[in-house]
SEPALUM-295348 format. One line per 10 residues: number of its first residue (from 1); for each residue x, y, z of C-alpha. Coordinates in nm, 3 decimals, always signed. Example, Ala and Ser with C-alpha at 12.3 -4.5 7.8 and 13.67 -1.06 7.14 Angstrom:
BEGIN
1) +1.230/-0.450/+0.780; +1.367/-0.106/+0.714
END
This chain:
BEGIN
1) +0.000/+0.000/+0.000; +0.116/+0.338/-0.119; +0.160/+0.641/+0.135; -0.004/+0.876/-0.093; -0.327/+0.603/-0.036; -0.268/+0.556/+0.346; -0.292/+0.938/+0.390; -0.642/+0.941/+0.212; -0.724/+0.645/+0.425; -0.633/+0.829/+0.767
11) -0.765/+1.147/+0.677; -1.150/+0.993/+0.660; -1.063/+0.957/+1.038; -1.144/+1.339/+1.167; -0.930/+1.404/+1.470; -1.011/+1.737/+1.648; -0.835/+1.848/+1.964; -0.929/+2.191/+2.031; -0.922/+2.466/+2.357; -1.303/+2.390/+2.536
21) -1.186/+2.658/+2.827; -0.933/+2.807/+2.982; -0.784/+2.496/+3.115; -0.985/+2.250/+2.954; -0.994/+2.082/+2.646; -1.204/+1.902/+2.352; -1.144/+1.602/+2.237; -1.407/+1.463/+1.899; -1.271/+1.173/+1.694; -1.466/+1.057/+1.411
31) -1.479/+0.780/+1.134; -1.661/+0.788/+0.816; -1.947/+0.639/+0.915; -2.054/+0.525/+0.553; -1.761/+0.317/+0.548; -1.943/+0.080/+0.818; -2.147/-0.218/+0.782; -2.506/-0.243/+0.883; -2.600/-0.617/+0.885; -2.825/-0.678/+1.167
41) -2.808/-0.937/+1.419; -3.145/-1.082/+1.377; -3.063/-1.173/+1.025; -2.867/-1.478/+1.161; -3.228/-1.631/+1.314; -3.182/-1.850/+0.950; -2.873/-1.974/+1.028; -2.869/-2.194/+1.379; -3.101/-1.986/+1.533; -2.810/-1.763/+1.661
51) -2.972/-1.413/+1.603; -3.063/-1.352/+1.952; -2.694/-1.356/+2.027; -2.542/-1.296/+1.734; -2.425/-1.006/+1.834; -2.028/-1.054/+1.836; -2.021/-1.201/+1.484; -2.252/-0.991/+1.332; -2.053/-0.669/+1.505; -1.747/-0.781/+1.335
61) -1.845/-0.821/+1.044; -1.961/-0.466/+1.021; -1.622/-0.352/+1.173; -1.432/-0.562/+0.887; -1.690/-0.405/+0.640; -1.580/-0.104/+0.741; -1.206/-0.159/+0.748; -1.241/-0.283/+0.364; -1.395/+0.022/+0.264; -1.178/+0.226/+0.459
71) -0.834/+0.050/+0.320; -1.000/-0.044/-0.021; -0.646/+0.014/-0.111; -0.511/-0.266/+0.046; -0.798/-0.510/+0.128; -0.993/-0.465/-0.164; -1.355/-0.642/-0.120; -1.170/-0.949/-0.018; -1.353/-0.960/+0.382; -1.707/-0.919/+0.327
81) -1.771/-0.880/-0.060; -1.977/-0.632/-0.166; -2.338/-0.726/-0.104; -2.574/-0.746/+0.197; -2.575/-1.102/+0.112; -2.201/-1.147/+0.155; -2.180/-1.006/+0.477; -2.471/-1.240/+0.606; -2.222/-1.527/+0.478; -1.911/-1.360/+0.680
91) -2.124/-1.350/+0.992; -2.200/-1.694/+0.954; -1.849/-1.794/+0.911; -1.783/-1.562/+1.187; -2.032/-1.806/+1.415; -1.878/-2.131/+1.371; -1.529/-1.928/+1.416; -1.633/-1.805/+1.729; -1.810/-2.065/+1.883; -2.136/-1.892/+1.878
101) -2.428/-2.081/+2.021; -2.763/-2.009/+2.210; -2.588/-1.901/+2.473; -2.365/-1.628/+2.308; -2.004/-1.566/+2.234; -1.685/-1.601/+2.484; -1.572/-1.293/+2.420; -1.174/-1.409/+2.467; -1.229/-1.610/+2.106; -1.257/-1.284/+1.947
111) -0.928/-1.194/+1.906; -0.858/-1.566/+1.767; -1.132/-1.581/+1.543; -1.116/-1.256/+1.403; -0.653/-1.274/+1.324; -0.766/-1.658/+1.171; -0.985/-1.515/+0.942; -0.795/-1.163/+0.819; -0.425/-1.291/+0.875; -0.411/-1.690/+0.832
121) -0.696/-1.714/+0.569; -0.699/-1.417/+0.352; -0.360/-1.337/+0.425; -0.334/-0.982/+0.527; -0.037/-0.971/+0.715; -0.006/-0.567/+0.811; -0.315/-0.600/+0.983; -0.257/-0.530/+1.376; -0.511/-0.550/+1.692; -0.532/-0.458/+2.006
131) -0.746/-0.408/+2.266; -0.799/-0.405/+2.693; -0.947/-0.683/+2.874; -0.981/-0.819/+3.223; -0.772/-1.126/+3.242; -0.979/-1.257/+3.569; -1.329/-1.239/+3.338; -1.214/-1.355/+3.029; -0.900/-1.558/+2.939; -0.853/-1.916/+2.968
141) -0.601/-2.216/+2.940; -0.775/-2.242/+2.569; -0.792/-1.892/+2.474; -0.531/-1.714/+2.689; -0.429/-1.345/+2.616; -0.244/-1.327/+2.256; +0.001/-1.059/+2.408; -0.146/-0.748/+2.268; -0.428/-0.709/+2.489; -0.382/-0.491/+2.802
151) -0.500/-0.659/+3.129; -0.732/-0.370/+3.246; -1.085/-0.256/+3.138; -1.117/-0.009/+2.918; -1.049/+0.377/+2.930; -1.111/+0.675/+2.748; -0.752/+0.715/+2.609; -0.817/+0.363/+2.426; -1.136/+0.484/+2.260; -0.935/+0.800/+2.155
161) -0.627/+0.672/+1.976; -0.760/+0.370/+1.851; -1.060/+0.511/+1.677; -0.776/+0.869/+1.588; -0.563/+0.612/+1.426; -0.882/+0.511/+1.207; -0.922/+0.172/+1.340; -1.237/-0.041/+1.400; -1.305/+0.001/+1.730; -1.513/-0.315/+1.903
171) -1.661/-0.311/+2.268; -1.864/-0.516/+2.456; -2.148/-0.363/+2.746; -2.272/-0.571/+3.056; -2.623/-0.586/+3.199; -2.556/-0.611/+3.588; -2.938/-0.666/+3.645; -2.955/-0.939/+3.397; -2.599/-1.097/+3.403; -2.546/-1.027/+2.978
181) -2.366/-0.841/+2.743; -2.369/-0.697/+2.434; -2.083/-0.577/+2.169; -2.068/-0.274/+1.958; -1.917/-0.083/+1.671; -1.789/+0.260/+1.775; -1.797/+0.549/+1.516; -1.665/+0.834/+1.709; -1.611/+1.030/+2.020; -1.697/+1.370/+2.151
191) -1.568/+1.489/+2.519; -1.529/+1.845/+2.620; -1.291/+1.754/+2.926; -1.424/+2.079/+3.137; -1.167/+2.043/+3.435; -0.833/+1.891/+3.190; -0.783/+1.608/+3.448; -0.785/+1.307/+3.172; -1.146/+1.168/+3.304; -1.474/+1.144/+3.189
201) -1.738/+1.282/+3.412; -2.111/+1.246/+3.404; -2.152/+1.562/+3.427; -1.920/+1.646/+3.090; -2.192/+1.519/+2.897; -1.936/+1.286/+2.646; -2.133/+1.064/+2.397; -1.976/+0.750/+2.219; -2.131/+0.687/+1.883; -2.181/+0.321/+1.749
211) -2.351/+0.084/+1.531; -2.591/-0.156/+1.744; -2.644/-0.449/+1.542; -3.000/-0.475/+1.742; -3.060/-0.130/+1.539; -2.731/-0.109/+1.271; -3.027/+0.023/+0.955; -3.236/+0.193/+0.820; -3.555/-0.009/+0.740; -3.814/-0.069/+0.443
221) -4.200/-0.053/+0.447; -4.197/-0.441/+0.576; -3.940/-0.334/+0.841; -3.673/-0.552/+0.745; -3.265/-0.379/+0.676; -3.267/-0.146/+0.364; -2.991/+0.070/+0.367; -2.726/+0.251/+0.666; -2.564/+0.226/+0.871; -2.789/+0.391/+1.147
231) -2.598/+0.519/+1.459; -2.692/+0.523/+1.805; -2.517/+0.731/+2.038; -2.493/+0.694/+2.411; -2.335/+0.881/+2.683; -2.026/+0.738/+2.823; -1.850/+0.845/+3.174; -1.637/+0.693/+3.438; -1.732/+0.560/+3.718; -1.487/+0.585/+4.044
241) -1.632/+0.356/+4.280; -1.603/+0.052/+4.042; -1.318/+0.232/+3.815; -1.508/+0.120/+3.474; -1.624/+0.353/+3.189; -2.016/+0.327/+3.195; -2.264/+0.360/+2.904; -2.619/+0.511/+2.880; -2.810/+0.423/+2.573; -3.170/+0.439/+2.451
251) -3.159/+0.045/+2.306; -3.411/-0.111/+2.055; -3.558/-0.436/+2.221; -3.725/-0.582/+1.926; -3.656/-0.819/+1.640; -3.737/-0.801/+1.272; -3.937/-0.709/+1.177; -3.847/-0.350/+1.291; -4.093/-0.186/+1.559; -3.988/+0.183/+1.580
261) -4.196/+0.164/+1.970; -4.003/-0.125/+2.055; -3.683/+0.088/+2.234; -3.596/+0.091/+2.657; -3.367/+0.300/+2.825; -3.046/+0.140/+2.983; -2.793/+0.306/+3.242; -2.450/+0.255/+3.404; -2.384/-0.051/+3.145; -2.012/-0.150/+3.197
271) -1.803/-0.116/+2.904; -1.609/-0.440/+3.005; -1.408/-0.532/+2.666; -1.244/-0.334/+2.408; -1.079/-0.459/+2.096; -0.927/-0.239/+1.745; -0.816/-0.389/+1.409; -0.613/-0.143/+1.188; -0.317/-0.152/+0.943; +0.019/-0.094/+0.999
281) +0.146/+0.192/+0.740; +0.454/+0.171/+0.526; +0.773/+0.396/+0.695; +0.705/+0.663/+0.489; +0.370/+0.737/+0.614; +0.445/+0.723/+0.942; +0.676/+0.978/+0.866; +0.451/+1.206/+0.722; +0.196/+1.137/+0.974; +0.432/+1.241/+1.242
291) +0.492/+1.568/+1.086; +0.145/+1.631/+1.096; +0.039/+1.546/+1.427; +0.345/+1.755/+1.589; +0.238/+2.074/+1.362; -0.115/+1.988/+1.534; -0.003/+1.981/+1.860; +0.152/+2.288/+1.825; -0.173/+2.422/+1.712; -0.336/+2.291/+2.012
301) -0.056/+2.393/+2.274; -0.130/+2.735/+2.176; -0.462/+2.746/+2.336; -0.351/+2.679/+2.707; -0.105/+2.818/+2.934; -0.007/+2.472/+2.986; +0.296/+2.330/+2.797; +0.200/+1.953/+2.766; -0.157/+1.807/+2.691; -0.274/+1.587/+2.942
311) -0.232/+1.210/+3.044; -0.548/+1.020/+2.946; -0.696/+0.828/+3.274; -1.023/+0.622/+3.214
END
């Protein structure tokens, strides 16, 4: 892959820092969110009756969806073709990969699944993850930590560079009251950090933006997927007293066919998995890139009387 076609690729990723007060600062990282799959979940009811939790295959499909479009460059329309119908067949492949069954998806085959399939089978060997995960919830003698996932939950500063680097950006959400999760597609992420003290509070008002594969479309007169994606955005903060990020979202409970009445409100969901797939850029890039982000910097610097941005925290 050419720099020249890397830069166009990185520059669909907007990256905004900017001067929200006196000490403060703004923080709004965006993707192209036409570059993302919209298959929905339900979609898999056909194929071993996994649509109720298909959530973790059907998620990354739409996240390798939109990596292909994003890097047409260099993946081409080799991971999930070009129709809606090719992307149902990833997710399926994506089932038996992951083990999915009636009960869900272990979340620690994800990484495994996901490298077999980009890496091993199509052969894409500059793609790179990474991601942060609780070691006591989710690895195993079977599926232990490949090495590039950080033994913590999730913060902020992940969300940040991994989705200002342009990579797909996969989390998963827990339901204390009802012991199950979820896993999304993030799109982008605005903060105004008021105070410039590297965590998300409540009361800064930060929303995540995603594709919810309950909800990933827009639908037809019969209610079934037509055309998206369709974001949802939630509100995302950190919570001290069990040192987590949380999520509030307004979440669509039905299934297909699409009931616009059907949605519930959820709080304080624990974002309790996070996981990125990008591609690594030639040298010459990263030069360039450098250059770039230091002349932004400087930009930045020259709103504070501070002369170092911040350390992320959660």
């Amino acid at each position: 892959m050419n720099a020249l076609c890397r830069l166009r690729y990185l520059m669909g990723a907007l990256c905004v820092l900017s001067a929200g007060q006196l000490n403060g600062i703004s923080y709004n990282v965006s993707l192209n969110t036409a570059y993302f799959g919209w298959l929905d979940q339900y979609e898999l009811d056909t194929y071993k009756s996994v649509g109720y939790n298909g959530c973790v295959p059907t998620s990354s499909t739409n996240a390798m969806t939109y990596l292909q479009n994003a890097y047409s460059g260099y993946f081409g329309t080799s991971l999930t073709g070009t129709t809606y119908q090719n992307r149902l067949d990833t997710a399926e492949q994506m089932v038996n990969a992951m083990g999915t069954d009636g009960s869900g998806t272990q979340y620690n085959r994800v990484p495994y699944a996901l490298s077999n399939y980009i890496i091993t089978e199509k052969g894409f060997t500059q793609t790179v993850f990474g991601g942060m995960y609780l070691s006591s919830d989710y690895w195993s003698v079977t599926y232990p930590n490949p090495g590039y996932i950080t033994d913590s939950a999730p913060t902020s500063g992940f969300f940040l560079d991994s989705l200002g680097s342009g990579a797909a950006t996969l989390f998963s959400i827990y339901y204390p009251e009802t012991y199950d999760g979820h896993y999304l597609l993030a799109t982008s992420l605005v903060w105004d950090d008021v105070n410039n003290d590297g965590i998300i509070q409540k009361s800064e008002d930060a929303h995540l933006s995603f594709v919810d594969p309950l909800d990933p479309a827009y639908y037809d007169q019969a209610g079934y997927p037509d055309s998206g994606p369709k974001l949802t955005v939630g509100q995302i903060y950190y919570d001290e007293e069990s040192a987590t990020l949380l999520l509030d979202y307004y979440q669509y409970e039905g299934e297909l066919p699409y009931d616009e009445n059907n949605y519930t409100q959820w709080d304080r969901l624990t974002i309790n998995t996070v996981f990125s797939i990008n591609v690594v850029p030639e040298p010459q890039t990263w030069a360039m890139l450098a250059g770039l982000a230091t002349l932004g910097l400087c930009l930045v610097r020259k709103g504070f009387r501070r002369k170092s941005a911040p350390a992320l925290a959660a």
